[in-house]
N, CA, C and O of each residue as an XYZ file, in Angstrom:
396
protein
N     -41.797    -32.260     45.694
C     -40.886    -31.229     46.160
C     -40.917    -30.060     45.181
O     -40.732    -30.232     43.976
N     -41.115    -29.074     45.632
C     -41.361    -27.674     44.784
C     -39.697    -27.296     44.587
O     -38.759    -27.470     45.364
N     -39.746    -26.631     43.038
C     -38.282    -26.167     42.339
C     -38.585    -24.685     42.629
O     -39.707    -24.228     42.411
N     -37.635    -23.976     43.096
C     -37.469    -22.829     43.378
C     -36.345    -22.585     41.819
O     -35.291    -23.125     41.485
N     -37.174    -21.558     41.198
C     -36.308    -21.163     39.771
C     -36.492    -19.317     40.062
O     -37.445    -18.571     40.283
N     -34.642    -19.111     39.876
C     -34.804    -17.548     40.116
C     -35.202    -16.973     39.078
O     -35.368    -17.472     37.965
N     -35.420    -15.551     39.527
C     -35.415    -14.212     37.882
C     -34.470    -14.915     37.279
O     -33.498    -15.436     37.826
N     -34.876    -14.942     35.637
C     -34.721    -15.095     34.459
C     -33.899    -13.927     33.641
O     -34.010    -12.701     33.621
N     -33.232    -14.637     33.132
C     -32.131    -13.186     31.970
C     -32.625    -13.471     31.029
O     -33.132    -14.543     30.698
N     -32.472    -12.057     30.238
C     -32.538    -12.190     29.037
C     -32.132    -13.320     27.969
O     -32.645    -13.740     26.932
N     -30.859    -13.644     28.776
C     -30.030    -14.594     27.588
C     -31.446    -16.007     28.140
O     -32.240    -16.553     27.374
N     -31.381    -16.114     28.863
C     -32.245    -17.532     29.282
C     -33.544    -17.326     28.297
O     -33.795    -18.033     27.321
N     -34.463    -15.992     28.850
C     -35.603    -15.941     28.216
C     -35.333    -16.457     26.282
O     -36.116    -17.044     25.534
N     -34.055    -15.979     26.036
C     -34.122    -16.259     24.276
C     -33.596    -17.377     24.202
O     -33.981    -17.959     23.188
N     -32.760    -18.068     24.914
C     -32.735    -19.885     24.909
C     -33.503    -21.005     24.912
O     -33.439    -22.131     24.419
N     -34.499    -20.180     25.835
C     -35.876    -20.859     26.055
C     -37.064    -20.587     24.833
O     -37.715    -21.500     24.326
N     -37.184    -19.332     24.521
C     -38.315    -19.333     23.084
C     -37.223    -20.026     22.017
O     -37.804    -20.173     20.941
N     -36.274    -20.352     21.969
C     -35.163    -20.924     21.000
C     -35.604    -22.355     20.796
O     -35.864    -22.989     19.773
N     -35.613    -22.769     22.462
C     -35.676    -24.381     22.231
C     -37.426    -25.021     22.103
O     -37.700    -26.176     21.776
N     -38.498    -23.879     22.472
C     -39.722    -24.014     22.538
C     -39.565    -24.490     20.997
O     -40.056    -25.592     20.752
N     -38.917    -23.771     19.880
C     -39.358    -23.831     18.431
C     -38.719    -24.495     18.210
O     -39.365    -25.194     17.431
N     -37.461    -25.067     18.313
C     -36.517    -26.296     17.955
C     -37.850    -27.779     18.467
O     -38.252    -28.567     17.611
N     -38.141    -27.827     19.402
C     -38.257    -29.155     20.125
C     -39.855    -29.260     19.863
O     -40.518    -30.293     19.765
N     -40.245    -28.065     19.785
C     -42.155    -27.752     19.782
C     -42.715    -28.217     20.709
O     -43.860    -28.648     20.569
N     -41.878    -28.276     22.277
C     -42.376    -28.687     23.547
C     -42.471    -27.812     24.719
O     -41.379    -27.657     25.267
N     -43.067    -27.436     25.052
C     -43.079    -26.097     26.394
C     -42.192    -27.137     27.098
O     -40.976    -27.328     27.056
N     -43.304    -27.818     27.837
C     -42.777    -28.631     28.989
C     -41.366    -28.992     29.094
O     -40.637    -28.682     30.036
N     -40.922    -29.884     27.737
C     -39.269    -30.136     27.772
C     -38.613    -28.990     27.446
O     -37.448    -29.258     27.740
N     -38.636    -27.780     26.983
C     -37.918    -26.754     26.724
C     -37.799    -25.693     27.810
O     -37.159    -24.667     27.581
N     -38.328    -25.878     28.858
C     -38.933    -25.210     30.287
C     -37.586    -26.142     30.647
O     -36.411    -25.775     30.668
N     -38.029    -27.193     30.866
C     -36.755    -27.737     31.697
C     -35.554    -28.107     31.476
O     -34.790    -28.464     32.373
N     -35.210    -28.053     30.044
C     -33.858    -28.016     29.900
C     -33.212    -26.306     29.799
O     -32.010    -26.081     29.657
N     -33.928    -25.565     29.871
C     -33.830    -24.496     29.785
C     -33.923    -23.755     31.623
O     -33.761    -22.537     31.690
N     -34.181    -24.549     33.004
C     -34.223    -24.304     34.111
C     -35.406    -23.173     34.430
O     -35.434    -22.420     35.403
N     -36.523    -23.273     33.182
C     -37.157    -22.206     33.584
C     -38.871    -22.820     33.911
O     -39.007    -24.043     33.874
N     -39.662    -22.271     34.107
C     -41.101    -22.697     34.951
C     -41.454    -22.612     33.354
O     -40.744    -22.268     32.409
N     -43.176    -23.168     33.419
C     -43.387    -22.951     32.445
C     -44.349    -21.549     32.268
O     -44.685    -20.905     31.275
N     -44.679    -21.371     34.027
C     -45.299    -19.716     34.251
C     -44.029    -18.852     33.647
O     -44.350    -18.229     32.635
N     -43.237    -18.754     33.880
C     -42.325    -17.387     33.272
C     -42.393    -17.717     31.254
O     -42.025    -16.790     30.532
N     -42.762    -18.734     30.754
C     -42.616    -19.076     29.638
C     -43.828    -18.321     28.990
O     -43.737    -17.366     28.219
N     -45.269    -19.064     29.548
C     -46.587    -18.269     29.199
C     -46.416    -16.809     30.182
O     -47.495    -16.396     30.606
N     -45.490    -16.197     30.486
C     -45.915    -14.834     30.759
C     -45.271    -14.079     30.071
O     -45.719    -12.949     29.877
N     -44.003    -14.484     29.486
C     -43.339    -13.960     28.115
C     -43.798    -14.187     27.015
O     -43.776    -13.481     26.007
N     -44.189    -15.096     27.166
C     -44.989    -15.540     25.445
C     -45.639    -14.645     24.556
O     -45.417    -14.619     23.346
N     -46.586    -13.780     25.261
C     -47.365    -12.873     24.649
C     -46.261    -11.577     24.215
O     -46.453    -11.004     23.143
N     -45.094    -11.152     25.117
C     -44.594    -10.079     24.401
C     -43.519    -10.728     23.216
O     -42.896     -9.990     22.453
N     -43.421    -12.035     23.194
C     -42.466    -12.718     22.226
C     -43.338    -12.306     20.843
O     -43.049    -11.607     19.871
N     -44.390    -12.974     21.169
C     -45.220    -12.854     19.924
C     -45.344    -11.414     19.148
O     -45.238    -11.166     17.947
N     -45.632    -10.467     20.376
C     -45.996     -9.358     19.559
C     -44.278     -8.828     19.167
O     -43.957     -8.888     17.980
N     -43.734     -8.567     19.700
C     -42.222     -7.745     20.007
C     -40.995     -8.843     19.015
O     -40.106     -8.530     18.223
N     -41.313     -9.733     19.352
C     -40.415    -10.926     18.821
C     -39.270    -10.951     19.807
O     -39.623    -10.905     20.985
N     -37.740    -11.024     19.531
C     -36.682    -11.382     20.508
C     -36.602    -10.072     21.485
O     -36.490    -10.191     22.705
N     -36.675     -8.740     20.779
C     -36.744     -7.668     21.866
C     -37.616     -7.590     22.856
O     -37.579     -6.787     23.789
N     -38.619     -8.649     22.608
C     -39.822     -8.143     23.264
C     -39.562     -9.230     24.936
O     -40.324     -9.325     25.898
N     -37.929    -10.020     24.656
C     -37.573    -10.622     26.146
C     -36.878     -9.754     27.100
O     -36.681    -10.147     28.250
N     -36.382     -8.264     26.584
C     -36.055     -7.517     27.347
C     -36.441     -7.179     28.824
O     -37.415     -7.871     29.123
N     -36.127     -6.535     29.662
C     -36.884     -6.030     31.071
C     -37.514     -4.788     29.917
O     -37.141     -4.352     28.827
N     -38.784     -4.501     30.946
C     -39.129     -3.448     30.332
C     -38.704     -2.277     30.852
O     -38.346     -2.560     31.995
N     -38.574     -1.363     30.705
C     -38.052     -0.226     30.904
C     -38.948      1.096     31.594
O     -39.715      1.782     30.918
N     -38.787      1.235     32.537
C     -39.450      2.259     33.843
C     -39.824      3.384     33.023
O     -39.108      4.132     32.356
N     -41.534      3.368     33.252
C     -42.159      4.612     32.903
C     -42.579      5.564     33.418
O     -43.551      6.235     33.068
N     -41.491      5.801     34.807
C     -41.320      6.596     35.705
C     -40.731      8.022     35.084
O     -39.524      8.066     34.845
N     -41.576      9.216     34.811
C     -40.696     10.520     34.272
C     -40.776     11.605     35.465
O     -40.393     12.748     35.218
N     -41.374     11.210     37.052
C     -40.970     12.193     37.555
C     -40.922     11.414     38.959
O     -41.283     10.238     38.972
N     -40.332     12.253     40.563
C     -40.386     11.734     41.381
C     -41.868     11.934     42.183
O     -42.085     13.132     42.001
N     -42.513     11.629     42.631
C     -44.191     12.081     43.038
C     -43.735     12.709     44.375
O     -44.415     13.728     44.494
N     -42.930     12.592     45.410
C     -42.426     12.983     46.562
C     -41.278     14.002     46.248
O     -40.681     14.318     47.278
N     -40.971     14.388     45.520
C     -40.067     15.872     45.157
C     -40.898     16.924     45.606
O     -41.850     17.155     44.861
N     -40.788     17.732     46.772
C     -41.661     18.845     46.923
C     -40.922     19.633     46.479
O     -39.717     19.532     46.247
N     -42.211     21.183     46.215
C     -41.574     22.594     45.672
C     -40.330     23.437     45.977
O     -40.545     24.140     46.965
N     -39.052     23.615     45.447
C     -38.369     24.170     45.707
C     -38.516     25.408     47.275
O     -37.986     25.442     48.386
N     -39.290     26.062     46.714
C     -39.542     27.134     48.036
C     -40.155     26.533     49.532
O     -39.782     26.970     50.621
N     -40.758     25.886     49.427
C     -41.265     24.986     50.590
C     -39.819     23.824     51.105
O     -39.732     23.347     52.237
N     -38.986     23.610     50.170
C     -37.741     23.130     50.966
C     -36.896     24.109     51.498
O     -36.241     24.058     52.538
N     -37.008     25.289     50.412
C     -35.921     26.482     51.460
C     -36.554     26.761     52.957
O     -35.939     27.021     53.992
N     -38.244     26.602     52.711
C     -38.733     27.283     54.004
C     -38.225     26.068     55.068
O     -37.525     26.315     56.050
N     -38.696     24.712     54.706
C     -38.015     23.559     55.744
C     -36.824     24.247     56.604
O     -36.858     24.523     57.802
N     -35.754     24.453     55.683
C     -34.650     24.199     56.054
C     -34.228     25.818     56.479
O     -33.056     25.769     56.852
N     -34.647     26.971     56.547
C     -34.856     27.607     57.090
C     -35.164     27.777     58.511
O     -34.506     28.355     59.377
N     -36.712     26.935     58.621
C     -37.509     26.540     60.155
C     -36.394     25.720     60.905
O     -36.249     25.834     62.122
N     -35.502     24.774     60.032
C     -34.813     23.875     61.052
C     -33.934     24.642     62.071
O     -33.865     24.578     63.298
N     -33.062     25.646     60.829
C     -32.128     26.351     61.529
C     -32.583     27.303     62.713
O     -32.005     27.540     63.773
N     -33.681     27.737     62.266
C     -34.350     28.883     63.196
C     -34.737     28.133     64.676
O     -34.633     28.517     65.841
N     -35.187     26.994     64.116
C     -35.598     26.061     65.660
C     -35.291     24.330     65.492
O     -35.955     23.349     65.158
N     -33.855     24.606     65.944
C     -33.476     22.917     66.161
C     -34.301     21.915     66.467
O     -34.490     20.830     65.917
N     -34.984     22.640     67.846
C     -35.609     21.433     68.803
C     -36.878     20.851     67.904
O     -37.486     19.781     67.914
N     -36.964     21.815     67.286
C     -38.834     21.116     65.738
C     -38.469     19.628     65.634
O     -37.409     19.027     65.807
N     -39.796     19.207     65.267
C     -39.454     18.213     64.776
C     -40.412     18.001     63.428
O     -41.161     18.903     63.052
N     -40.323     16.844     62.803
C     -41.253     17.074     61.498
C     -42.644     17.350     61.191
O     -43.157     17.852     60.191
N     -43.268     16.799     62.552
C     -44.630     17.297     62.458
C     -44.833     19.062     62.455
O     -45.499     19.858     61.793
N     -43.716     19.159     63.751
C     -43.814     21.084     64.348
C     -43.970     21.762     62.774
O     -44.837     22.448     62.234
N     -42.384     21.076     62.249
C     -42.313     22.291     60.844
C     -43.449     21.943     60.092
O     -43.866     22.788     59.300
N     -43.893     21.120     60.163
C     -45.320     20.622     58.850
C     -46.340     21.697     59.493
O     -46.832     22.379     58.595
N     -46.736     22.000     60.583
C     -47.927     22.435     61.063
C     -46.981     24.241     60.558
O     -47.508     25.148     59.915
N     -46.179     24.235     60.872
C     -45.853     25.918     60.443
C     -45.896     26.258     59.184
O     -46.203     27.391     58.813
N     -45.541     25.152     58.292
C     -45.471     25.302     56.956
C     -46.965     25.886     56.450
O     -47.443     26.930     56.006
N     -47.437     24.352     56.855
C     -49.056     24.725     56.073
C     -50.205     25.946     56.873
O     -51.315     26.220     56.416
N     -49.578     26.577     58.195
C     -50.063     27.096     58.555
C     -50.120     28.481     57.612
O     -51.197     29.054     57.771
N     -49.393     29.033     56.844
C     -48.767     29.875     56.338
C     -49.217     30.325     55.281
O     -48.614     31.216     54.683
């Protein structure tokens, strides 16, 4: 019968490298700890390098939105809408880029 084990917290991830070094057992420290021993070897490597910070989430290296279009091309949108209700998104796309 397969164990369904959810996302992992932080506090778990450092209970678990806690009891790996107390006990010097993956296997028993995986399971008294409710965790796989895949989430164990996939943290492992940033334990090592990072040490306890390194059980954090990592943090989004997202610095812009890729779908934010140009200011002036939204005034023109919303311009075309008012000018012609009945448009629809393709109409204003073909006027836009026609332009």
């Amino acid at each position: 019968m397969a164990v369904y084990y959810r996302s992992t917290t932080f506090q778990q991830r450092r209970f678990l490298f806690e009891l790996v070094e107390q006990l010097g057992n993956v296997a028993e420290a995986c399971r008294r700890a409710k965790v796989s021993q895949k989430t164990y070897y996939h943290w492992k490597p940033r334990y090592e390098k990072e040490g306890v910070d390194g059980l954090r989430e990592p943090r989004s290296h997202a610095v812009h939105n890729p779908r934010t279009i140009d200011l002036q091309i939204e005034r023109r949108i919303i311009e075309l809408r008012r000018e012609h209700p009945n448009w629809g998104k393709k109409r204003i796309a073909q006027w836009i880029w026609k332009d």
